[in-house]
C-alpha positions, -999 to 999 in steps of 0.1 A, spaced: -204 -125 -798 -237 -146 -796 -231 -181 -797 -254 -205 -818 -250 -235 -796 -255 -247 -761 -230 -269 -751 -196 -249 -738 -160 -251 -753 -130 -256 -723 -100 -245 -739 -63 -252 -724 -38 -229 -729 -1 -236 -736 29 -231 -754 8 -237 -788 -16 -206 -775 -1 -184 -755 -2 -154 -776 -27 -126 -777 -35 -129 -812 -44 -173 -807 -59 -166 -776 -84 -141 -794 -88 -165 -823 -96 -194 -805 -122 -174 -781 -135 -158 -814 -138 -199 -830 -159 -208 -804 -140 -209 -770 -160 -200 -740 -137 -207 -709 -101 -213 -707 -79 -237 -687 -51 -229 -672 -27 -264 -663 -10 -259 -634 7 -293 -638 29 -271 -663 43 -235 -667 49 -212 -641 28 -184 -623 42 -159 -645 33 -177 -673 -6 -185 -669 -10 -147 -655 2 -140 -689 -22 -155 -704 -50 -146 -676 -43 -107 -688 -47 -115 -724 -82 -134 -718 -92 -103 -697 -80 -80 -722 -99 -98 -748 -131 -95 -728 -128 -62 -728 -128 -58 -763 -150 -81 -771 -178 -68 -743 -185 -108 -732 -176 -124 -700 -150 -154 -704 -145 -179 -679 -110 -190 -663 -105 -222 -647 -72 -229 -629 -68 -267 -630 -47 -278 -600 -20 -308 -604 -30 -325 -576 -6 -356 -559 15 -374 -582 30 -406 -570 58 -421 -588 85 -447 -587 122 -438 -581 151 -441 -607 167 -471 -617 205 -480 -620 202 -478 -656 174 -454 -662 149 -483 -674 140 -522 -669 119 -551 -680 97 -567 -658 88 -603 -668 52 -615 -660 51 -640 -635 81 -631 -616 78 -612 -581 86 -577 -578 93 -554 -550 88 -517 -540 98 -503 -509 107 -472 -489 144 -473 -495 159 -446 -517 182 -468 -535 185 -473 -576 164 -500 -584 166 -531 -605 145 -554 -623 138 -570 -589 126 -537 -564 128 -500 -571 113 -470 -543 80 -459 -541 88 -427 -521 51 -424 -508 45 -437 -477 9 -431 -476 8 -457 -505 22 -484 -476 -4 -474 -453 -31 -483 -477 -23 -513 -490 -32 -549 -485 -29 -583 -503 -48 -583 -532 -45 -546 -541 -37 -538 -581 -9 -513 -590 -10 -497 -619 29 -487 -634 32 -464 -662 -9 -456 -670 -15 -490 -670 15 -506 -692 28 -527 -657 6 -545 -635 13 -557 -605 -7 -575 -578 4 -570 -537 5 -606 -520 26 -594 -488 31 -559 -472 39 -540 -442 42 -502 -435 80 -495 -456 76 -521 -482 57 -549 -504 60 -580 -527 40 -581 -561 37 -607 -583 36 -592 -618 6 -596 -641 10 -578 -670 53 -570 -676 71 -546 -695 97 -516 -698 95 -495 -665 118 -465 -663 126 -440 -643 98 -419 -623 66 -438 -640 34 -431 -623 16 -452 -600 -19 -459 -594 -35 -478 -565 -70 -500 -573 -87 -512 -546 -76 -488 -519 -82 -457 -504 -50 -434 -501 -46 -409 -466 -38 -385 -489 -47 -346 -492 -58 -340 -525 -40 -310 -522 -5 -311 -523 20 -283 -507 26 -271 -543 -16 -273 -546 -17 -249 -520 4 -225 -529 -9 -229 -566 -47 -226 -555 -40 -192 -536 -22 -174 -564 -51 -186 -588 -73 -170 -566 -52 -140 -560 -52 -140 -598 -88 -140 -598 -99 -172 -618 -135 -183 -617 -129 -218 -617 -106 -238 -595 -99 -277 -606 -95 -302 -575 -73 -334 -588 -74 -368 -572 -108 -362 -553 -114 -398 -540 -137 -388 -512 -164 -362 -499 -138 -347 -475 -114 -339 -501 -141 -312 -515 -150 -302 -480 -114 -292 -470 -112 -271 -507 -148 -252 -503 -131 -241 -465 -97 -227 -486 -117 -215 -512 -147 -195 -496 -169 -186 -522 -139 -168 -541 -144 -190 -568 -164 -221 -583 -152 -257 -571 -144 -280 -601 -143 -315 -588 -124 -342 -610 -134 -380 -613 -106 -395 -616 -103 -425 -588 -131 -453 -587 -135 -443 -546 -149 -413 -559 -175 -424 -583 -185 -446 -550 -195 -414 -534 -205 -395 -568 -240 -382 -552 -225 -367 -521 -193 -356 -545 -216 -338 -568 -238 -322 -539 -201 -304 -522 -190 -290 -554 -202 -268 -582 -190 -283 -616 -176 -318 -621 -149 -328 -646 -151 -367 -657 -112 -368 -663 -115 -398 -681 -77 -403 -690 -68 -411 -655 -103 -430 -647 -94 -449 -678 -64 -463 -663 -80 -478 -629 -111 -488 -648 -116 -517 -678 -120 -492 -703 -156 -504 -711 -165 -491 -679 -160 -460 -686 -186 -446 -710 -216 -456 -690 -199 -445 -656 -194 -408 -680 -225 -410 -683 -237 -418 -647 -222 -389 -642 -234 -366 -669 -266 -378 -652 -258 -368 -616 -253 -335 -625 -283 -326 -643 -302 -338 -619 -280 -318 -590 -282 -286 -618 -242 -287 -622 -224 -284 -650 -206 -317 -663 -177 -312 -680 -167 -344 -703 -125 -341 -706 -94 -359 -722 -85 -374 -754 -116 -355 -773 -99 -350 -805 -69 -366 -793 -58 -372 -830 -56 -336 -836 -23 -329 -818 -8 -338 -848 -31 -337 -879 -61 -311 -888 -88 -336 -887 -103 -358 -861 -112 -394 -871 -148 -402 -872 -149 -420 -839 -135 -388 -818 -161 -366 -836 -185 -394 -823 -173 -391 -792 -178 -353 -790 -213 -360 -802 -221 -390 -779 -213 -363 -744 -233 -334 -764 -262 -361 -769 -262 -370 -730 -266 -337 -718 -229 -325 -708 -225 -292 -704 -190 -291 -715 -163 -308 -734 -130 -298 -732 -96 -299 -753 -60 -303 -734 -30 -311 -753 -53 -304 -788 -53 -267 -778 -28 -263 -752 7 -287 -771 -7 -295 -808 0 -283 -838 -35 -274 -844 -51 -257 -816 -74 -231 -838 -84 -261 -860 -92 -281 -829 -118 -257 -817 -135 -248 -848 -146 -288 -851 -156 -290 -818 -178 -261 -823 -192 -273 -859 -194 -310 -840 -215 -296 -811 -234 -270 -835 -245 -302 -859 -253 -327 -830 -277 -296 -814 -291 -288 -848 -303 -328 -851 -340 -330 -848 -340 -360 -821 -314 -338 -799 -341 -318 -774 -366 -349 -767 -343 -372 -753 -329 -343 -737 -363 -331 -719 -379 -363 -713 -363 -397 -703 -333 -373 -692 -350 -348 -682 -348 -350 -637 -377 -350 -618 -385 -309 -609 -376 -297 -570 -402 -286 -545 -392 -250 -539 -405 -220 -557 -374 -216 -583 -374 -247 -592 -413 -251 -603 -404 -216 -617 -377 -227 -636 -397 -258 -650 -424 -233 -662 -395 -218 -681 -392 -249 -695 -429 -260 -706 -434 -226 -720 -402 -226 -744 -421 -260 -758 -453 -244 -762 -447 -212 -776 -426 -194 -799 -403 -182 -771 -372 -161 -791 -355 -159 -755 -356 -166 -716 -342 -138 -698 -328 -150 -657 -316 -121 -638 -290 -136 -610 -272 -124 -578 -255 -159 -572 -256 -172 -606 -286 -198 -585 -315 -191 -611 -295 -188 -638 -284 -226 -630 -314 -242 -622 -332 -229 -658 -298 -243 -677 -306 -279 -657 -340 -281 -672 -327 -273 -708 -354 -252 -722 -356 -249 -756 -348 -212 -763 -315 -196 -757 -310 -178 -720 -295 -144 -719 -278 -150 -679 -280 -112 -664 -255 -111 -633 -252 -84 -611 -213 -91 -607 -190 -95 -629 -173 -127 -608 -210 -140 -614 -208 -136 -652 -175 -152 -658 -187 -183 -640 -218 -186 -656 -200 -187 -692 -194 -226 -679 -233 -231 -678 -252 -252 -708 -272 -224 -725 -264 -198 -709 -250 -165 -727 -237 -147 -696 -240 -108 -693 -233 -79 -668 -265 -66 -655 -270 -30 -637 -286 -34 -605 -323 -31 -608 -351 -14 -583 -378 -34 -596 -395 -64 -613 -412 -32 -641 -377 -20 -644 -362 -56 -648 -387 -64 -676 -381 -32 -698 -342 -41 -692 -347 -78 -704 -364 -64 -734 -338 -37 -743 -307 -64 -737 -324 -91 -755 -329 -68 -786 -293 -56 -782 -273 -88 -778 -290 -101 -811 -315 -129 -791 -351 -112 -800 -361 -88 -823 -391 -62 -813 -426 -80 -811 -409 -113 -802 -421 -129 -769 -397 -137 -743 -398 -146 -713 -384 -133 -674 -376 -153 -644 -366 -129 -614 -374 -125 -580 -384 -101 -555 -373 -87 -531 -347 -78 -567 -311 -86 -559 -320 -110 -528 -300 -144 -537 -327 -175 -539 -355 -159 -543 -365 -166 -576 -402 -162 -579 -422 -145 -606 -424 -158 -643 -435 -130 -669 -444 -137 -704 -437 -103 -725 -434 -90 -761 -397 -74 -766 
């Protein structure tokens, strides 16, 4: 099941694929990890599907990666006395702490720490965006807004706070109890929502203890303030650009997608660009040109990922939705000016340590010979990340020593992820390179490839001999 492309496929599951047979098809159209929402559906219902994926990868002999995608806090307004209202621009507007129906002149905002964070000046967003209101007086149980931009608000719209930083958990009681039944399940990936500060990953690596990889989501402005250290704490980022669309001018967002995209290269994480990808597809079997330019665009700045939600996981076309993003990234890869933007002006700046001047010979030698594959053999998937980061130009066959390690991997630009035996010796892992890279249909006998491994073999970060050999 060799893929002919670079870039990864994030599929979401859902009531449009939920069965075996869709699951199968969309992994066999080009999926490489799926998402499991845990905004929606119960636990019985993504361990459902988490059987059939692992079924599947049984069959099909290739790791597939799981990532449980958290729901994070959601604040919302209370109900109204008759379900909806129109706010006029102009007019003031209150919320408050009070659990009373509302009207068109105050309504509850059942979330305290919202109180405790705000200060004249502050914007609320009402309904992604549709109402705007701006705070000109507040105390800790209520506030006065004058309203910007009015509309219909009804009952239990979302709210988003600009300008502030919320004493808020980004993991909610339901989080918890969500996060350790994912990891009971066993998914390699776990989503944090609403990080908007270093701490937030902190407190999830602690929970999570190297039982799975961390999956940080942009989403909040605060947190592209603090994308370095955001980026350092966690091992895949998401730009979730649906929510960051509503707190940001939506021309701000494709260079702060890429800022990001950028950040993580240069940390060797894999970026994952998400939301409204081939939006249009919910509901027809074709994108329109602009979303297949917009799959392009991330594939061009060096994301690792892109990722379909409601396409695969609600629409009508799920299998169709996955097929283009595959031709789209296979066609955007195949175009000749793809690899040198790719390896020099966004190429980072090569470590210091061993691996990493390793890994960059990787990379120099895929450009000056005819390299058919580069072979990484991995005990913490480490190796296998830092040759993905400096994009060589040959495909490379990941062998992990765990399984766990494998499935994560499948996340990783590049990287066709295997099972490995454990191996005695650097002889013994060259004659094994050879005999998998001839099996799993990357080199063909007297092809060269080449090895990056380590000794002592099996010792994590240790990455240290490069060998040039002839399959």
């Amino acid at each position: 099941m060799r893929r002919y492309r670079n870039a990864k496929i994030v599929a979401t599951l859902g009531p449009s694929s939920s069965t075996p047979e869709m699951i199968r098809s969309l992994f066999e159209a080009g999926a490489d990890v799926f998402r499991l929402n845990f905004s929606h559906g119960t636990h019985e219902d993504h361990k459902k599907r988490y059987d059939i994926i692992r079924s599947i990868e049984k069959d099909v002999g290739r790791p597939i990666g799981v990532l449980a995608d958290l729901q994070g806090p959601k604040l919302r307004v209370g109900t109204f006395e008759t379900g909806r209202v129109i706010l006029s621009t102009g007019n003031t507007f209150d919320i408050d702490l009070d659990d009373a129906p509302g009207d068109n002149h105050r309504v509850s905002v059942p979330h305290p720490e919202i109180f405790a964070a705000l200060s004249p000046g502050v914007t609320l967003l009402l309904d992604d965006g549709k109402v705007r209101l701006k705070v000109e007086s507040c105390d800790k149980r209520q506030a006065r807004t004058r309203i910007e931009v009015g509309g219909v608000l009804s009952d239990r719209k979302g709210v988003s706070v600009v300008g502030a930083i919320l004493p808020l958990s980004a993991l909610t009681a339901k989080d918890r109890i969500d996060l350790a039944y994912a990891l009971e399940m066993g998914a390699d990936w776990i989503a944090l929502s609403f990080v908007q500060r270093p701490e937030d990953v902190e407190e999830m690596r602690g929970i999570v203890a190297g039982r799975a990889g961390i999956m940080s989501k942009l989403e909040k402005p605060s947190a592209v303030e603090h994308l370095d250290a955001i980026v350092q704490l966690s091992d895949a980022i998401m730009v979730a650009r649906g929510d960051l669309g509503v707190e940001m001018a939506p021309e701000e967002v494709p260079p702060i997608q890429r800022r990001i995209v950028r950040a993580c290269r240069q940390a060797g994480k894999p970026s994952i660009v998400a939301t409204q990808m081939l939006e249009s597809m919910i509901t027809v079997p074709t994108p329109t040109r602009a979303e297949a330019s917009d799959v392009a665009s991330a594939i061009y700045h060096g994301a690792d990922a892109v990722m379909l939600s409601a396409e695969s996981a609600a629409g009508q076309f799920p299998l169709e939705s996955v097929a283009m993003m595959n031709r789209i990234i296979t066609v955007a890869e195949n175009d000749h000016g793809y690899y040198k933007p790719m390896n020099d002006a966004a190429r980072p700046a090569s470590g210091s340590t061993i691996p990493d001047v390793i890994c960059a010979g990787i990379r120099e030698a895929t450009r000056s010979m005819p390299v058919a594959a580069v072979v990484t053999y991995t005990t913490s998937g480490s190796s296998s990340m830092r040759t993905s980061r400096e994009r060589p130009s040959a495909p490379i066959l990941s062998m992990a020593t765990t399984t766990k390690i494998a499935r994560r991997l499948a996340l990783g630009w590049g990287l066709h992820s295997v099972e490995a035996p454990q191996i005695a010796s650097v002889d013994e892992m060259s004659v094994h390179a050879c005999e998998v890279a001839i099996r799993e249909g990357f080199a063909k006998r007297g092809e060269i490839i080449v090895v990056a491994t380590g000794t002592p073999i099996g010792v994590s970060g240790t990455t240290n001999t490069l060998k040039i050999l002839s399959a």
